[in-house]
C-alpha positions in Angstrom: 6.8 25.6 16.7 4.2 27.7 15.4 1.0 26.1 16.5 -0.1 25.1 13.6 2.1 21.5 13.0 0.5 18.5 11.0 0.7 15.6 13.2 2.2 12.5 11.0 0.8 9.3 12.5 3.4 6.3 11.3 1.8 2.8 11.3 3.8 -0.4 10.4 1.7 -3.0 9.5 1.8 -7.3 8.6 -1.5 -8.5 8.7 -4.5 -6.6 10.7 -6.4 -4.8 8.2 -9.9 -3.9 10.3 -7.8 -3.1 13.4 -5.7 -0.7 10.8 -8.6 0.7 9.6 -9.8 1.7 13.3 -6.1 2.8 14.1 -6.2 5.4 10.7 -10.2 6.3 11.7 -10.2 7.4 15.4 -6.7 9.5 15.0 -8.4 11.6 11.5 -11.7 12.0 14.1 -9.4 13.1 17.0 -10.3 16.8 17.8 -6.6 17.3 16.8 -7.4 18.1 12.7 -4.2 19.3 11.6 -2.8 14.8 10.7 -1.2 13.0 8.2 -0.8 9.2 8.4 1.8 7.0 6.3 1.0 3.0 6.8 4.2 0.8 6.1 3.2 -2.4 4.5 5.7 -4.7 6.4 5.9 -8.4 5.1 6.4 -8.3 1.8 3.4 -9.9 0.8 1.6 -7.5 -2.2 -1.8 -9.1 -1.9 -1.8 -7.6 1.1 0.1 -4.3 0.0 -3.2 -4.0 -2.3 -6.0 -4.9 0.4 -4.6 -2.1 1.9 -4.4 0.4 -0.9 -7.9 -1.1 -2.2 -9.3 -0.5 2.2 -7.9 3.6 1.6 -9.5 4.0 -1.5 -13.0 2.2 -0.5 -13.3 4.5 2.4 -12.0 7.2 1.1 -9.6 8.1 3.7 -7.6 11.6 3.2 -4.0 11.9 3.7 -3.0 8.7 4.1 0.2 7.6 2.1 1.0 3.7 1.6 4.5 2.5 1.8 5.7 -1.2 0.7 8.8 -2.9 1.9 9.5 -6.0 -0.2 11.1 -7.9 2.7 10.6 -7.6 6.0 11.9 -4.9 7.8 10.9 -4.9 11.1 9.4 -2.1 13.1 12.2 0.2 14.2 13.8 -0.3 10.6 10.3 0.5 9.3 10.0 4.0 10.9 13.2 4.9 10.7 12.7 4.6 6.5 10.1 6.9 6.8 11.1 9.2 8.8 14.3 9.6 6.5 11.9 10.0 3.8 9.3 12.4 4.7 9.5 15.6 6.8 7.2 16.7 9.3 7.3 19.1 12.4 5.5 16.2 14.3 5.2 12.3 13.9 3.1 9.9 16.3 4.5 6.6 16.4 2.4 4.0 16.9 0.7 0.5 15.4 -1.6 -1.1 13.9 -3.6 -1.7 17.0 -4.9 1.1 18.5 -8.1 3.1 19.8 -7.1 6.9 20.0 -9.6 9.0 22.7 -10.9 12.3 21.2 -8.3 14.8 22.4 -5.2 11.9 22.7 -3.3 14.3 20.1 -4.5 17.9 20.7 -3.3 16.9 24.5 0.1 15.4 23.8 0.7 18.7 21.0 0.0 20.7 24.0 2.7 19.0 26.5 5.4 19.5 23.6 4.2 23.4 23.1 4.8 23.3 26.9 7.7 21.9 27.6 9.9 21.1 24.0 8.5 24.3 22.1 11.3 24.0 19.7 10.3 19.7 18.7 13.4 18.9 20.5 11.6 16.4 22.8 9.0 13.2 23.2 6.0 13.2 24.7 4.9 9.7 26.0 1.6 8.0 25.3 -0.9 6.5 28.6 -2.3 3.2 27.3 -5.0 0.9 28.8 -2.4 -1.8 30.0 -1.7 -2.1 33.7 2.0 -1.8 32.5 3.6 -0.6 29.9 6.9 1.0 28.4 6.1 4.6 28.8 7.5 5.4 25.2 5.8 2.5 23.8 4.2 4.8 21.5 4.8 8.9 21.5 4.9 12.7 19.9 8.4 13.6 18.7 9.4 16.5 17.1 11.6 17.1 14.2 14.4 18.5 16.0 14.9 15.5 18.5 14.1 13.5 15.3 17.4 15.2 13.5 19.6 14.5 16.6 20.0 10.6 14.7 21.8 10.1 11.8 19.9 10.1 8.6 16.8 10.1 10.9 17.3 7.1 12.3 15.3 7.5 15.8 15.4 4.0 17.1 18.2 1.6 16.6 18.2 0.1 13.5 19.1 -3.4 14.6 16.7 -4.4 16.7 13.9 -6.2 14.7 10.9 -5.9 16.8 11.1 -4.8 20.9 13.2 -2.3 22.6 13.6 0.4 20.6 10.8 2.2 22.3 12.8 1.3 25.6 15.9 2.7 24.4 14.4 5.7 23.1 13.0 6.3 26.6 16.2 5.8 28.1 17.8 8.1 26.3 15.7 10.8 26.3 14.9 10.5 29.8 18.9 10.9 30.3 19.2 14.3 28.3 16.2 15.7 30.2 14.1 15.5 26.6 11.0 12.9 27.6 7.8 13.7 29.4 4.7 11.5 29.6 1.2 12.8 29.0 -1.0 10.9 31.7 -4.1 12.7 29.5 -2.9 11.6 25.8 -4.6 8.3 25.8 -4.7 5.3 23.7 -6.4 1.5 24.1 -3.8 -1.3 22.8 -5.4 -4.2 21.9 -2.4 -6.7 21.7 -4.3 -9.3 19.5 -2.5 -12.5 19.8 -2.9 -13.1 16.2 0.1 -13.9 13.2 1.4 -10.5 13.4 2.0 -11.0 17.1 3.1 -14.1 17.0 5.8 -13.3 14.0 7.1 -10.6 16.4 7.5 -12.5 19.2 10.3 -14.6 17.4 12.6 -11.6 17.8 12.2 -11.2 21.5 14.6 -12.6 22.8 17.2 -11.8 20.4 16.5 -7.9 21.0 16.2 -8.2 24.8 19.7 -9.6 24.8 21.0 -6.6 22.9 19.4 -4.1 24.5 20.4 -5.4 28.1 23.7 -5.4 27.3 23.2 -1.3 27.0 20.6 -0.8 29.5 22.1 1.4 32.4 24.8 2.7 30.7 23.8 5.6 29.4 27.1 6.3 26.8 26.2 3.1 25.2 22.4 4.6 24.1 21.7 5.1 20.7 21.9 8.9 20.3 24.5 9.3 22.9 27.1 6.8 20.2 25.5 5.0 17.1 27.1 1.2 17.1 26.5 -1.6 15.8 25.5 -5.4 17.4 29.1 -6.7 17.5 30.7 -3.6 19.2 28.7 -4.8 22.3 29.7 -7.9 21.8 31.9 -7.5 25.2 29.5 -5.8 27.4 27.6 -7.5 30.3 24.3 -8.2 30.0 22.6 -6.2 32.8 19.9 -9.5 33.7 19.6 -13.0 32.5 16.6 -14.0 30.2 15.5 -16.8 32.8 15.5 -13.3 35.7 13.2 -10.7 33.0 10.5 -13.2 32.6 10.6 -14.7 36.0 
């Protein structure tokens, strides 16, 4: 990398427009200047496909491109159609959530000039939350990106949760993830419609992805499979034991 990479932040997004508005605000005031940020539009719902489009033009926010998906895709589906469709040297992805500090960006771009100067890495994200998935949201460059097919970074049949898990796990086991105590964002977690629409999946993508968890040669990125090819595999907890 060259030192001089636009920084693509991807948001999907179902309902939060002031929180989304915040999200796009503090990353463009970062003291990271070199950004881009594409917004999915992720229910299928175009009144609010346009309150978005009509909240970019009113505030005149730069660089910021507006995607529409006319059913729901969920978010690891979400970002991998943009990141099929667009090319960057560097895309955050995050939600439509968050508070970035002032140097959350310049500070992750400096751990991946550090220790993936070629992209071929992630660099996780510190969050307010006591606990937290330390890939929740990261910095990952476009030659780890190109490791998927068709750019597919997380696994396309999750709807919702554990992608980022996955990701972590994998990249952890090919020695390609570090995490950026300095790069720092607050996630707010509202308990609102969006969360509550996501929360339907959870249980349905915890079951999948503890059928994988552990086993490294089942990650996506190390084989790319579908739901009913671990349809044998033990699950590595009960539901009942993860939220006990």
């Amino acid at each position: 990398m060259t030192g001089n990479e636009i920084v693509c932040l991807l948001i999907p997004t179902i309902s939060r427009l002031a929180s989304l508005l915040n999200t796009i605000r503090t990353f463009q005031s970062s003291s990271y200047k070199k950004t881009a940020v594409i917004v999915i539009v992720d229910d299928g719902r175009q009144e609010y496909f346009r309150q978005v489009k009509n909240m970019i033009a009113a505030h005149k926010l730069r660089n910021v491109f507006l995607y529409y998906n006319s059913t729901r895709f969920g978010w690891p589906r979400s970002m991998n159609k943009i990141l099929k469709a667009s090319d960057f040297d560097l895309y955050f992805y995050g939600s439509d959530d968050l508070t970035f500090s002032k140097d959350t960006i310049k500070n992750a771009v400096g751990f991946m000039h550090d220790y993936f100067p070629d992209g071929d890495g992630v660099i996780g994200i510190n969050q307010n939350l006591q606990t937290f998935c330390p890939a929740a949201f990261g910095l990952v460059g476009r030659k780890f990106i190109n490791r998927f097919p068709e750019r597919q970074l997380f696994y396309p049949h999750y709807v919702h949760f554990c992608g980022d898990s996955e990701l972590w796990h994998f990249a952890k086991s090919i020695d390609r993830f570090k995490f950026c105590p300095t790069a720092k964002v607050h996630h707010a977690r509202p308990m609102d419609a969006g969360k509550k629409l996501a929360q339907t999946s959870l249980r349905r993508d915890r079951e999948l992805w503890w059928k994988k968890k552990g086993k490294a040669s089942l990650y996506w990125g190390n084989v790319f499979l579908k739901p009913a090819q671990y349809a044998n595999e033990t699950p590595c907890r009960t539901w009942n034991r993860q939220i006990g």
